[in-house]
MIZA-242821 format. One record per residue (C-alpha): residue number from 0; residue in three letters; x, y, z. Coordinates in steps of 0.2 Angstrom, whole numbers, plus 5000, padded with zeros to 4 digits. Layout:
residues N
<vexba resi="NUM" resn="ALA" x="X" y="Y" z="Z"/>
...
//
This chain:
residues 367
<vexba resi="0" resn="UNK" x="4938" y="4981" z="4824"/>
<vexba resi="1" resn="UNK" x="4938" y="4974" z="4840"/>
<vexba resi="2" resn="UNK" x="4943" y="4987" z="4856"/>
<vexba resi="3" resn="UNK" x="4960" y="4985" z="4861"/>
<vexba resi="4" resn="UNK" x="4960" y="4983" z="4882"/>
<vexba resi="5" resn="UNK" x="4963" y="4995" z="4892"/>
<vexba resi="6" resn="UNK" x="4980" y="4993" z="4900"/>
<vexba resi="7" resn="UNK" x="4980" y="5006" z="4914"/>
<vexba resi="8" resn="UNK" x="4975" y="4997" z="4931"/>
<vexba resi="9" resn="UNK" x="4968" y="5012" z="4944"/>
<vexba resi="10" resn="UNK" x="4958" y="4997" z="4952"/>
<vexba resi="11" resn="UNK" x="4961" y="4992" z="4973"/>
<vexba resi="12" resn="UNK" x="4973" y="4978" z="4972"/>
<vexba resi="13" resn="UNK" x="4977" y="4976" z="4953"/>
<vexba resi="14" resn="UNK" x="4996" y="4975" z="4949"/>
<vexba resi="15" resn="UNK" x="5001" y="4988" z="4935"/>
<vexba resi="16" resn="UNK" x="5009" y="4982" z="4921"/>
<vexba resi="17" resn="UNK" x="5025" y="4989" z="4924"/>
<vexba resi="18" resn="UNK" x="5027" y="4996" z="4942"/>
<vexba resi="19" resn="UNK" x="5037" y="5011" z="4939"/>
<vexba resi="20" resn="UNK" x="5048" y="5018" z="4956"/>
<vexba resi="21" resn="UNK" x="5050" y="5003" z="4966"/>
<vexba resi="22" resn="UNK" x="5062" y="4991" z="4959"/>
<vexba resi="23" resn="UNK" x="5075" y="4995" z="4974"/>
<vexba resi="24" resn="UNK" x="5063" y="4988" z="4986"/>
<vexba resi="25" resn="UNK" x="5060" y="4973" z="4975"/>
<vexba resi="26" resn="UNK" x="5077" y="4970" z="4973"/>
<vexba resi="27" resn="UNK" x="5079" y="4972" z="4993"/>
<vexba resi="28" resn="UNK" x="5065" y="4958" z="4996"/>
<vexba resi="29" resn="UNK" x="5073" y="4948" z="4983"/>
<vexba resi="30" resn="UNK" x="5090" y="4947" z="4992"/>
<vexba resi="31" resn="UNK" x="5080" y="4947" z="5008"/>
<vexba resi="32" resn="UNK" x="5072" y="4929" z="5003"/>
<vexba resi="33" resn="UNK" x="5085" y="4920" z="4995"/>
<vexba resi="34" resn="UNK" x="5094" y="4926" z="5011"/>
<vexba resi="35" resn="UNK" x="5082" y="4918" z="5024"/>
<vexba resi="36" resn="UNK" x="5079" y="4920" z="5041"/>
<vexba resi="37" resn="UNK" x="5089" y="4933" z="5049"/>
<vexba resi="38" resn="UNK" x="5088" y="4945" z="5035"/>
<vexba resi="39" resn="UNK" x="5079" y="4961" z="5044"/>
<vexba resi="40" resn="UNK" x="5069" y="4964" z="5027"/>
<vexba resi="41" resn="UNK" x="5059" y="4950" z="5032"/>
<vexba resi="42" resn="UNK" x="5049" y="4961" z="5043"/>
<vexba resi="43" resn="UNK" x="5043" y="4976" z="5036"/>
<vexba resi="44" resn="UNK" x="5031" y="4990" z="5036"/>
<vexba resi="45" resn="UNK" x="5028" y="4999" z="5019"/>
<vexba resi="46" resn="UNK" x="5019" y="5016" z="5024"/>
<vexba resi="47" resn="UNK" x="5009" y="5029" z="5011"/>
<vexba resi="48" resn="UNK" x="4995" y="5039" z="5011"/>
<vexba resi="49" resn="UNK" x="4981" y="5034" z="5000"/>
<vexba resi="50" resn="UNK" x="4986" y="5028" z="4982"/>
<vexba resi="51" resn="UNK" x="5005" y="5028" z="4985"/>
<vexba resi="52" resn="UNK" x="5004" y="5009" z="4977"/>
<vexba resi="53" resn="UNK" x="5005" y="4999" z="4995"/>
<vexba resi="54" resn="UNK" x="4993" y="4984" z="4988"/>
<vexba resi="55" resn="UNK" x="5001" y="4983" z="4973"/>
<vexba resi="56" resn="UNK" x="5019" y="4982" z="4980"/>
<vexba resi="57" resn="UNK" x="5015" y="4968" z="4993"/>
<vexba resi="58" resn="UNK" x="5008" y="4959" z="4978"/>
<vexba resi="59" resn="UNK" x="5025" y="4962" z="4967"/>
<vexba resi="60" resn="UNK" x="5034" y="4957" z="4983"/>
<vexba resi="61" resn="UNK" x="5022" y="4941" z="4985"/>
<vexba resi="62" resn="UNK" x="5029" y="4936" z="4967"/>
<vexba resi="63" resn="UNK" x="5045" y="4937" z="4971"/>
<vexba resi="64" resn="UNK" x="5043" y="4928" z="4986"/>
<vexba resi="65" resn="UNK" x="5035" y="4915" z="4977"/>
<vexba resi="66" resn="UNK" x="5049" y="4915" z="4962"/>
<vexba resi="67" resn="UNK" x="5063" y="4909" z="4979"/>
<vexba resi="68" resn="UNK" x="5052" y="4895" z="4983"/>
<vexba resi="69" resn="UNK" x="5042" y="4904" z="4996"/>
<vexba resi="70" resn="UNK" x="5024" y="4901" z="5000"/>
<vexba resi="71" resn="UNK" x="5011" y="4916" z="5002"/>
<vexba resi="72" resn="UNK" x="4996" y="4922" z="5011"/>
<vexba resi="73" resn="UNK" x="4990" y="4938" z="5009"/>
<vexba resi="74" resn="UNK" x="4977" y="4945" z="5022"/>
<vexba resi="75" resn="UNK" x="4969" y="4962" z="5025"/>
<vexba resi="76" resn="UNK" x="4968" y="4970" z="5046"/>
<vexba resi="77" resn="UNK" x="4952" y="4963" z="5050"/>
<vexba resi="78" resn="UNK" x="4943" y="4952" z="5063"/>
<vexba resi="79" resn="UNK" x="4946" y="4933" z="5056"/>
<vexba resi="80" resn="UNK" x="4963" y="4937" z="5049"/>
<vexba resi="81" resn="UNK" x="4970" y="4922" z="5058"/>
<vexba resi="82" resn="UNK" x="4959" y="4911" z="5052"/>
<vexba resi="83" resn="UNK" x="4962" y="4915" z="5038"/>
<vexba resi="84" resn="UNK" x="4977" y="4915" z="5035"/>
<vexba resi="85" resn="UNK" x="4980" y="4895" z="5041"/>
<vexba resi="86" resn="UNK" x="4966" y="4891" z="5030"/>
<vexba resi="87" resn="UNK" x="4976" y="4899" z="5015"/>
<vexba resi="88" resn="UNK" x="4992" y="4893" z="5021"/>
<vexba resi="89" resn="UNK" x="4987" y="4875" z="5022"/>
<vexba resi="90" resn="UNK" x="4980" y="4875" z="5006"/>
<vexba resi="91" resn="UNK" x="4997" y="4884" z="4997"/>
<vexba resi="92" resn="UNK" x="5008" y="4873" z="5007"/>
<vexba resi="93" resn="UNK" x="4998" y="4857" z="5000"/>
<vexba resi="94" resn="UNK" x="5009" y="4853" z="4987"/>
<vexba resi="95" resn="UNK" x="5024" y="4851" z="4999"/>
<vexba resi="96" resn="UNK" x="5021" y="4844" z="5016"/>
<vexba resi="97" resn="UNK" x="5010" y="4828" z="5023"/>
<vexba resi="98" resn="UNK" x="4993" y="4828" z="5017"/>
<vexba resi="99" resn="UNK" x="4986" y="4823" z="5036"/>
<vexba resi="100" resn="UNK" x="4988" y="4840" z="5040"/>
<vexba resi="101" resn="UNK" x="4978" y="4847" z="5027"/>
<vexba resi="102" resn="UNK" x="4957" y="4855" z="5032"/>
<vexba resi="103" resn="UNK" x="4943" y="4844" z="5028"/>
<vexba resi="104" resn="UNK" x="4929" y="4856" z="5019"/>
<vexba resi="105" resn="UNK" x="4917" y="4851" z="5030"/>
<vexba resi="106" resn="UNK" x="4904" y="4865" z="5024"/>
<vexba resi="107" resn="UNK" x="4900" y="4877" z="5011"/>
<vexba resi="108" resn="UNK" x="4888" y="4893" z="5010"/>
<vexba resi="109" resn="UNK" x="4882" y="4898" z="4994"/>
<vexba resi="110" resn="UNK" x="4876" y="4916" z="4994"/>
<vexba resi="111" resn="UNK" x="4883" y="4925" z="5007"/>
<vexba resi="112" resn="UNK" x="4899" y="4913" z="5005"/>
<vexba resi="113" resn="UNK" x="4907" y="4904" z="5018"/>
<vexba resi="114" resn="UNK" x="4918" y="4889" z="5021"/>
<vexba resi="115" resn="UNK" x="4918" y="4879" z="5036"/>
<vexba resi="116" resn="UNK" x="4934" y="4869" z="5040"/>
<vexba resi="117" resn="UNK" x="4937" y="4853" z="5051"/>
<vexba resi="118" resn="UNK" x="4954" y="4848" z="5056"/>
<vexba resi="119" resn="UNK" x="4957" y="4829" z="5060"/>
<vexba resi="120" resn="UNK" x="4968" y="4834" z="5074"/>
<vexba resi="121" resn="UNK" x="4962" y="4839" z="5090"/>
<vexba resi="122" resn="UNK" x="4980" y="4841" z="5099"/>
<vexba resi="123" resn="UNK" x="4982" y="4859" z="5094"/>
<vexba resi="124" resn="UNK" x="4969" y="4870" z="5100"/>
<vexba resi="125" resn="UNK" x="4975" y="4887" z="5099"/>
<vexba resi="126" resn="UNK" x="4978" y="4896" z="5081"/>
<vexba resi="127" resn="UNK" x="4998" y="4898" z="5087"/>
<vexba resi="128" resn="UNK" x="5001" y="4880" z="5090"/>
<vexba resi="129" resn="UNK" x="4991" y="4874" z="5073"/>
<vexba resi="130" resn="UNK" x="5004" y="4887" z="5064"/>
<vexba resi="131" resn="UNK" x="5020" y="4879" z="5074"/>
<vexba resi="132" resn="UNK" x="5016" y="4862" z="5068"/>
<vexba resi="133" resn="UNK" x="5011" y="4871" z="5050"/>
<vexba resi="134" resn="UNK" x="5028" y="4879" z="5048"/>
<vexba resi="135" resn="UNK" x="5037" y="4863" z="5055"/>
<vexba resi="136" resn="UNK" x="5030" y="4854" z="5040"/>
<vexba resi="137" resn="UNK" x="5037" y="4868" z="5029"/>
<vexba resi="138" resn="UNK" x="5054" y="4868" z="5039"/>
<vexba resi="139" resn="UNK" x="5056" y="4848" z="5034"/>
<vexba resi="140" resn="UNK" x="5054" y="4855" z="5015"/>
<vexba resi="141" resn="UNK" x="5065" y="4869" z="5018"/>
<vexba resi="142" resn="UNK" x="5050" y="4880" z="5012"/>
<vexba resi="143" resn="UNK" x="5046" y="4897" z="5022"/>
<vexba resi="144" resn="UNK" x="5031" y="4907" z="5022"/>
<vexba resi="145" resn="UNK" x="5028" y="4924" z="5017"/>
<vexba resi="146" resn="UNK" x="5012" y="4933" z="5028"/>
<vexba resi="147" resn="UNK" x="5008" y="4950" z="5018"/>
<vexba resi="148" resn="UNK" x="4996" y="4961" z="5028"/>
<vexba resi="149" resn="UNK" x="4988" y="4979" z="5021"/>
<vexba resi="150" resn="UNK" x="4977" y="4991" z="5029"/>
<vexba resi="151" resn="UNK" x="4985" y="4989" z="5047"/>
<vexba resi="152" resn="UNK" x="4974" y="4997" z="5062"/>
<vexba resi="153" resn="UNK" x="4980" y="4992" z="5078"/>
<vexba resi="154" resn="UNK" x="4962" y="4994" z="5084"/>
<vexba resi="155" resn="UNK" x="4960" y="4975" z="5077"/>
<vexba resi="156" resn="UNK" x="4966" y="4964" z="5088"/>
<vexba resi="157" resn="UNK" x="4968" y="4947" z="5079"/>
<vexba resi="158" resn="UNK" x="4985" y="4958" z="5071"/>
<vexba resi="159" resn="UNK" x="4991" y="4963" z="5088"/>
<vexba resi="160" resn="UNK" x="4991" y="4944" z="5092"/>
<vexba resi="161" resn="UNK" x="4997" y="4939" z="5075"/>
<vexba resi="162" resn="UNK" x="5013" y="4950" z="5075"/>
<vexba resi="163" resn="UNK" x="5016" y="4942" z="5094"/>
<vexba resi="164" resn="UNK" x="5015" y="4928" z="5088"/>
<vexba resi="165" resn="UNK" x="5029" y="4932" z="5074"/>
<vexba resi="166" resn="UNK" x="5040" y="4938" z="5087"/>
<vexba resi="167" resn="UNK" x="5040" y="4919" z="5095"/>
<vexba resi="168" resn="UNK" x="5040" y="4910" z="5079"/>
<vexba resi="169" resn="UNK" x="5058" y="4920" z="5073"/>
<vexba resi="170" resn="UNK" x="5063" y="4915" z="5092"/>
<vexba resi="171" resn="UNK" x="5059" y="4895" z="5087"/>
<vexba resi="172" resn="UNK" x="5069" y="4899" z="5072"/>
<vexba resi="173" resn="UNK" x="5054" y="4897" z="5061"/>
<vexba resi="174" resn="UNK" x="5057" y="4903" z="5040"/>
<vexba resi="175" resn="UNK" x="5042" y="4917" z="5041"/>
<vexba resi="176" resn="UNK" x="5041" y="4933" z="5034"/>
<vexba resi="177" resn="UNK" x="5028" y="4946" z="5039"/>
<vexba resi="178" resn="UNK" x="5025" y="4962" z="5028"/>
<vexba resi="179" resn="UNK" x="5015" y="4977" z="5033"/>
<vexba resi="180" resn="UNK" x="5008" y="4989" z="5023"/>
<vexba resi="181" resn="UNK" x="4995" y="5005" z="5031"/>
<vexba resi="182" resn="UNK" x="4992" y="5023" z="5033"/>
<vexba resi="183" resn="UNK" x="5004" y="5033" z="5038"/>
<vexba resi="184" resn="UNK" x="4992" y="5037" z="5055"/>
<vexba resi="185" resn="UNK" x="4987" y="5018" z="5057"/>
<vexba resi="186" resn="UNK" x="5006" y="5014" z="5056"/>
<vexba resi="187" resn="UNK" x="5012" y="5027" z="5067"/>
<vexba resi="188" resn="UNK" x="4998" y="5020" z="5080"/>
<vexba resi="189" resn="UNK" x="5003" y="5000" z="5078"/>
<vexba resi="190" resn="UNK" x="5022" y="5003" z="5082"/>
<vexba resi="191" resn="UNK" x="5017" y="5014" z="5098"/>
<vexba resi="192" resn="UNK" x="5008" y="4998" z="5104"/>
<vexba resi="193" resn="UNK" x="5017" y="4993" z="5119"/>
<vexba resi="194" resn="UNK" x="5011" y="4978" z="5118"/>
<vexba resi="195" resn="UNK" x="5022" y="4975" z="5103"/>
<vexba resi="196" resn="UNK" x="5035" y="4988" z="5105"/>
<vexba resi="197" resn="UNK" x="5046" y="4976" z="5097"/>
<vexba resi="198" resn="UNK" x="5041" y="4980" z="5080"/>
<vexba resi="199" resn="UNK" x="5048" y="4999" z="5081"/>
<vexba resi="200" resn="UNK" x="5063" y="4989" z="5075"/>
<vexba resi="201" resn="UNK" x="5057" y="4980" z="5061"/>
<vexba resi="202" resn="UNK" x="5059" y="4990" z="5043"/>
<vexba resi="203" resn="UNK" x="5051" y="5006" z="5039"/>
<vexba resi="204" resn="UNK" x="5048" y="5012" z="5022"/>
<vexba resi="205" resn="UNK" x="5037" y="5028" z="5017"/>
<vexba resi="206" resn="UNK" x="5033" y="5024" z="4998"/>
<vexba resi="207" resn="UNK" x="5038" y="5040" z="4991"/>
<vexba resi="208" resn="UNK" x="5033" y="5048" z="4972"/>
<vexba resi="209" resn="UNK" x="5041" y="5044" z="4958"/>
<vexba resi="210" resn="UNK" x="5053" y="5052" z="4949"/>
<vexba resi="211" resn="UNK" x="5045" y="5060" z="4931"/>
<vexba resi="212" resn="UNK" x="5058" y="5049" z="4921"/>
<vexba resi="213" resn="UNK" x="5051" y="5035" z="4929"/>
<vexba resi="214" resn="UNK" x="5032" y="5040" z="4926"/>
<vexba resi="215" resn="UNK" x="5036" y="5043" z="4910"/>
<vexba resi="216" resn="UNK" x="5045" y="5028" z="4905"/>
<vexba resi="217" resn="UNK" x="5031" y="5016" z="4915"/>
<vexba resi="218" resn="UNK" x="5018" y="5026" z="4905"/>
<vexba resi="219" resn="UNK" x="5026" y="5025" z="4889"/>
<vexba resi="220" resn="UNK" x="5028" y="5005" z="4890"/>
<vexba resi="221" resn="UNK" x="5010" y="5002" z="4896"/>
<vexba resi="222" resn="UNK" x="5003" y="5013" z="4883"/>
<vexba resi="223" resn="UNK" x="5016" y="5004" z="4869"/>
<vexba resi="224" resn="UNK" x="5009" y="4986" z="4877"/>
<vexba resi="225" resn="UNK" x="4993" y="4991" z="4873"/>
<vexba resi="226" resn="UNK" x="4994" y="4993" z="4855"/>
<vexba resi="227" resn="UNK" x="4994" y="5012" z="4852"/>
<vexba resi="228" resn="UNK" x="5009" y="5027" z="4855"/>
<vexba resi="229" resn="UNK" x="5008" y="5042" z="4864"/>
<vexba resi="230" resn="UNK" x="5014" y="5061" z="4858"/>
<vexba resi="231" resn="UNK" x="5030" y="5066" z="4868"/>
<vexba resi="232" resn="UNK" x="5019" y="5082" z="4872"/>
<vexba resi="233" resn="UNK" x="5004" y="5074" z="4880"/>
<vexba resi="234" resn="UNK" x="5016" y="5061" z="4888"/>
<vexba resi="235" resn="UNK" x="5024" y="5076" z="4895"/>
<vexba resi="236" resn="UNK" x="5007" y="5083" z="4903"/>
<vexba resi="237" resn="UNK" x="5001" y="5065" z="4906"/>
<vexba resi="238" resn="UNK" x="5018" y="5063" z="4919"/>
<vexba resi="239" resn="UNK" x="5014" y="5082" z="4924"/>
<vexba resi="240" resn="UNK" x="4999" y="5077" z="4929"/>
<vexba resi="241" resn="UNK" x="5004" y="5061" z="4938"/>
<vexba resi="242" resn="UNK" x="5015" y="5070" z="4950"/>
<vexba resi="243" resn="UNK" x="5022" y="5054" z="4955"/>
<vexba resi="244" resn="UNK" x="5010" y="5047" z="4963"/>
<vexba resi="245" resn="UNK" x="5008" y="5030" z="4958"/>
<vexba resi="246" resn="UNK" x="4986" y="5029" z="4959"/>
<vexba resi="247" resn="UNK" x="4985" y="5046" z="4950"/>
<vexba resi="248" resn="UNK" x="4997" y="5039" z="4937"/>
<vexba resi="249" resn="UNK" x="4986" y="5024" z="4933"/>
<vexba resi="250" resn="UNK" x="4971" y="5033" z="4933"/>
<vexba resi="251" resn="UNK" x="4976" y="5046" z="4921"/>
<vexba resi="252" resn="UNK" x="4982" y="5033" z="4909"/>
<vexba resi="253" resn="UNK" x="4966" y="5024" z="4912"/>
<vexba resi="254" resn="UNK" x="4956" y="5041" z="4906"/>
<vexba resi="255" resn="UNK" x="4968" y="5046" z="4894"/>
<vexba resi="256" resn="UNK" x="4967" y="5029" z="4883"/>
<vexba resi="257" resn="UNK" x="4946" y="5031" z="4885"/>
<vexba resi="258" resn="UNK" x="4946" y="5045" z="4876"/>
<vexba resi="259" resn="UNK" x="4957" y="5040" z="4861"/>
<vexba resi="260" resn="UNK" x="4946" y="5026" z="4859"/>
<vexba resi="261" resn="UNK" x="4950" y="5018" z="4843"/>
<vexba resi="262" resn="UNK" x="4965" y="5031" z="4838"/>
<vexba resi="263" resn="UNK" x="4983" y="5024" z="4836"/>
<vexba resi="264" resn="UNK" x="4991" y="5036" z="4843"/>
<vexba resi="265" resn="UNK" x="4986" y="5046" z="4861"/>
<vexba resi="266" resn="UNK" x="4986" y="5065" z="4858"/>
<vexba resi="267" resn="UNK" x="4987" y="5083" z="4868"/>
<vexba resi="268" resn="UNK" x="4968" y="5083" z="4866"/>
<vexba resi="269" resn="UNK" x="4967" y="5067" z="4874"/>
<vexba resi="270" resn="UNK" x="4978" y="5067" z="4889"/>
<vexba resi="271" resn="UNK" x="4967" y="5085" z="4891"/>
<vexba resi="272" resn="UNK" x="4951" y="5076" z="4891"/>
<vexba resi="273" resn="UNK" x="4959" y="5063" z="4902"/>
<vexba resi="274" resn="UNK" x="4966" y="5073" z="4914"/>
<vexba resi="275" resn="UNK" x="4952" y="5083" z="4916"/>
<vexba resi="276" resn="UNK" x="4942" y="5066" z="4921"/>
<vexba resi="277" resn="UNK" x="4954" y="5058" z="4930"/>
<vexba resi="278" resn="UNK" x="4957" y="5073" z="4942"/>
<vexba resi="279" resn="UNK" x="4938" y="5073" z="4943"/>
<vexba resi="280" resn="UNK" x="4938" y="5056" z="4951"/>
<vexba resi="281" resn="UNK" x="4953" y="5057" z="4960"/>
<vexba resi="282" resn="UNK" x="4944" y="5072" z="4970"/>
<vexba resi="283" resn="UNK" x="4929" y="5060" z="4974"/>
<vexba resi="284" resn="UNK" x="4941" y="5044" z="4980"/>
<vexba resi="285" resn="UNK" x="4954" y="5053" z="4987"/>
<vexba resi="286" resn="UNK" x="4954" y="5071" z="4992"/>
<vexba resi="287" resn="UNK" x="4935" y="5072" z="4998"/>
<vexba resi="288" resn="UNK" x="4939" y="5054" z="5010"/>
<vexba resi="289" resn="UNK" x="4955" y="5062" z="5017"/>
<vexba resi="290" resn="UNK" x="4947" y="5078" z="5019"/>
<vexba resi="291" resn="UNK" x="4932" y="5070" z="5029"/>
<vexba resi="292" resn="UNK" x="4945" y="5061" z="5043"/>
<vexba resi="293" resn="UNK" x="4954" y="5078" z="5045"/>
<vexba resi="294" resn="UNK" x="4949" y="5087" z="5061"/>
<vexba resi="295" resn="UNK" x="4946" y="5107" z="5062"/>
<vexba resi="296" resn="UNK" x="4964" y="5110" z="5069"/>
<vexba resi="297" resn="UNK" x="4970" y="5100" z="5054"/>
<vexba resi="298" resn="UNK" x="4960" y="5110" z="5041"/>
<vexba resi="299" resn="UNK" x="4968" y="5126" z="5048"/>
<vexba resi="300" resn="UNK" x="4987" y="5120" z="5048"/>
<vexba resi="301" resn="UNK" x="4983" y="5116" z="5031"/>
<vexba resi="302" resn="UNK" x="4974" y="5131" z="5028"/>
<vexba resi="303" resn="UNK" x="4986" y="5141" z="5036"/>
<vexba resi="304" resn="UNK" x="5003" y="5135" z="5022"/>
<vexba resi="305" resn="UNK" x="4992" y="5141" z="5007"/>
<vexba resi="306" resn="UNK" x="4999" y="5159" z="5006"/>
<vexba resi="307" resn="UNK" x="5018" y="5148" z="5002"/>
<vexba resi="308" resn="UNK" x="5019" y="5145" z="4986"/>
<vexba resi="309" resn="UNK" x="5027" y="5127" z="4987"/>
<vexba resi="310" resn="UNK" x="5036" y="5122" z="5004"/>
<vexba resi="311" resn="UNK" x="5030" y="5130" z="5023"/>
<vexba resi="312" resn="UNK" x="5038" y="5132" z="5040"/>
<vexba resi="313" resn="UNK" x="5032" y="5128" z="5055"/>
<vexba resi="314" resn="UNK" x="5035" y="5147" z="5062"/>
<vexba resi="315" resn="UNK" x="5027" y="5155" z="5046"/>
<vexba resi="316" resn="UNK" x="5009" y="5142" z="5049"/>
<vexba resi="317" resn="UNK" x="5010" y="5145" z="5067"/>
<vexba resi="318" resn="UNK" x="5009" y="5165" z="5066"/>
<vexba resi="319" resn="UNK" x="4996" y="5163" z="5053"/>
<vexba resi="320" resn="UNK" x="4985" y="5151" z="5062"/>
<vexba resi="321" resn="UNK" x="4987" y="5165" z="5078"/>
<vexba resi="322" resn="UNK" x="4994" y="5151" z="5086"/>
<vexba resi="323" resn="UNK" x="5011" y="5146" z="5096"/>
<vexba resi="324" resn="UNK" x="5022" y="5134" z="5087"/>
<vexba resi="325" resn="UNK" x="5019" y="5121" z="5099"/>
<vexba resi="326" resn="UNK" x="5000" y="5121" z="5095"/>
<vexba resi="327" resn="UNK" x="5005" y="5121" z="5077"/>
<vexba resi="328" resn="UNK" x="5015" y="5107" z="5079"/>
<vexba resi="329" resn="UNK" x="5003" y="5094" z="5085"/>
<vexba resi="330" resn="UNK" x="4993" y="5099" z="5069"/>
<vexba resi="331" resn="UNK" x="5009" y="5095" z="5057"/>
<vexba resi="332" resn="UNK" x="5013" y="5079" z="5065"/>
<vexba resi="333" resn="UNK" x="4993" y="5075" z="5062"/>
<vexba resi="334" resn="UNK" x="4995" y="5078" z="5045"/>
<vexba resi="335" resn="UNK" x="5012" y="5071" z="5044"/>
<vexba resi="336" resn="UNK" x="5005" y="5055" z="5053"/>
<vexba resi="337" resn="UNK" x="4988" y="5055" z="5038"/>
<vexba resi="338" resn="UNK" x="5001" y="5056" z="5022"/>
<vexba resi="339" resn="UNK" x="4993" y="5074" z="5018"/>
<vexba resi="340" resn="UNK" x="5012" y="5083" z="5021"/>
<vexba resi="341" resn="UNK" x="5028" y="5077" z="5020"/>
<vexba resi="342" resn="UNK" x="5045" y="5082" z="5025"/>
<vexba resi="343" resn="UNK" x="5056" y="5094" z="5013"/>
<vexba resi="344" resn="UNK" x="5073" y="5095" z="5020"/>
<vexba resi="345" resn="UNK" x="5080" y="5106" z="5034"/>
<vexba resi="346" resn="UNK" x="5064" y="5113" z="5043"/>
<vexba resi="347" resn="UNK" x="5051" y="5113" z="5029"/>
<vexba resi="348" resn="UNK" x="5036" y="5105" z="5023"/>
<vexba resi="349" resn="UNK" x="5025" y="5101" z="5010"/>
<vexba resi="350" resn="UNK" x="5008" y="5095" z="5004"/>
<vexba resi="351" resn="UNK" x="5013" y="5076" z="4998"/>
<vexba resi="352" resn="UNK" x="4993" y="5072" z="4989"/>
<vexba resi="353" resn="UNK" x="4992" y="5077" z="4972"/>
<vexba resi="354" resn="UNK" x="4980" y="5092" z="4971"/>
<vexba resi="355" resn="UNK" x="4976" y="5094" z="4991"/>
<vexba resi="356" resn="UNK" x="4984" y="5113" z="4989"/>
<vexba resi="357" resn="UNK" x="4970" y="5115" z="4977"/>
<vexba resi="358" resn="UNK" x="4958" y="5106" z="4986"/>
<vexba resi="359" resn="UNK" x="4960" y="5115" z="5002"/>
<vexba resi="360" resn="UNK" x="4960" y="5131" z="4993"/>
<vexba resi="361" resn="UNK" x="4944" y="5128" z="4986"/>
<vexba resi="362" resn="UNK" x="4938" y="5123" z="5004"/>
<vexba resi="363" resn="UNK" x="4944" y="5136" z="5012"/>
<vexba resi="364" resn="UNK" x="4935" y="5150" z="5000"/>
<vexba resi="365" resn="UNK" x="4918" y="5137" z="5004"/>
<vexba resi="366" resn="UNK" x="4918" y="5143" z="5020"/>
//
């Protein structure tokens, strides 16, 4: 019998086969590029903390684009970023404006790889002239371009110039788009850049978790695409264990299926064994990285809202810390800022990673 493919996807970048939670936002940028320039959706910054789905929602959002006749470059916050995004824009735009403005491959490395382009005009110098003439050829075709950027760090300049450069192409009237996705810290940093204080008015959007129904009804189709069927009991414990969070969700699918190997039918022993692994490497890829870039006052704060048993004031952490609520305070907005707590209504807070109250508890009796 040959192995039926595994259909979970807990892979950087891979699109899910059904994306469960975010079809308002989908539908938002839908509207947003049939309606064209001077829709504000067109500039947007999707924020999470590790595994909230940001990658795979700008490449949901790339296909949509593309489906209203938009062309798409996506790119990640890093020196070169501007480069290559032309290069890739060029290349996607070929089939729709003059070939003369199209890069020669003039070189190509093999190993290390690495292209080397030539244009054949010398008259634009600078990367924000090249687009202007890029996206002029696009206007004549009535054909706008879609940039998606993820993992944005304002400590990178070529995106500080990029999203500048936005600003004067939607002054020129140019059909652009530009998405953002990043760290709640990284984001938080970017948008205080005075340099381009005009982005605090783009679109914000914290990806949230995902409601049980949803997780439940995602799971249930992906496991059904794959072949096989799930119980109702370990699909409850499956989404129990998900807690809405779109990574986790994945990964315990992806663990789960494993080990039904060539069964039919996913049972309660399996979503255990699953489970178990899964939370095993979600501990490795998410909690032990996060818990590595938070600081000692960040520890404590975190420390400090164990004793609640699910939401904590700012009054309660500060009195166990030994602190003044205005000390405690820098250390929530820290973790507010990382995606490790989030907002519950009123006053209160909560841990917002699947398993960090776990995790710091288990810290906290290392030390």
């Amino acid at each position: 019998m040959t192995p039926r493919t595994n259909p979970f996807t807990p892979t950087f970048g891979m699109v899910p086969p059904y994306l469960a939670g975010r079809d308002r936002v989908l539908a938002t940028m839908r509207d947003a590029f049939h309606a064209g320039l001077g829709n504000p959706n067109l500039c947007s910054l999707f924020i999470g903390p590790r595994g909230s789905g940001k990658t795979a929602l700008l490449s949901c959002i790339g296909d949509e684009a593309r489906e209203a006749g938009w062309i798409v470059v996506d790119t990640v916050a890093e020196e070169g970023m501007l480069e290559d995004i032309i290069q890739h824009a060029t290349l996607e735009a070929a089939q729709v404006i003059d070939a003369a403005t199209h890069p020669r491959l003039s070189g190509l490395t093999v190993g290390q790889v690495g292209v080397a382009w030539e244009y054949e005009s010398t008259d634009a110098p600078t990367w924000r002239i090249r687009m202007e003439a890029l996206l002029s050829k696009l206007a004549e075709k009535n054909v706008g371009l879609l940039i998606t950027v993820d993992e944005v760090r304002v400590t990178v300049e070529e995106l500080v110039e990029l999203i500048t450069s936005y600003q004067l192409f939607i002054r020129s009237g140019r059909s652009v788009a530009l998405l953002m996705a990043g760290l709640p810290a990284n984001v938080t940093d970017l948008v205080e850049d005075a340099r381009i204080s005009f982005l605090r008015r783009s679109r914000q959007q914290f990806l949230e978790t995902i409601s049980d129904a949803e997780v439940s009804s995602a799971i249930r189709k992906t496991i059904k695409r794959g072949g096989k069927a799930i119980e109702d009991e370990a699909l409850e414990k499956i989404v129990q264990a998900s807690a809405g969070f779109p990574y986790m969700m994945q990964l315990v699918g992806y663990f789960t299926w494993l080990e039904a190997d060539d069964d039919d039918c996913i049972d309660v022993e399996h979503a255990r064994l699953g489970i178990k692994a899964a939370q095993s490497d979600f501990r490795r890829g998410v909690l032990d990285r996060t818990w590595q870039e938070m600081s000692p006052g960040d520890r404590a704060f975190a420390t400090a809202m164990l004793p609640d048993e699910d939401t904590s004031t700012l009054s309660g952490v500060a009195r166990r810390m030994g602190r003044a609520t205005n000390y405690a305070s820098t250390y929530k907005r820290r973790l507010m800022h990382q995606g490790v707590i989030g907002e519950r209504g009123g006053s209160s807070f909560g841990f917002d990673i699947p398993l960090m109250r776990e995790y710091v508890a288990e810290k906290s009796n290392d030390n």
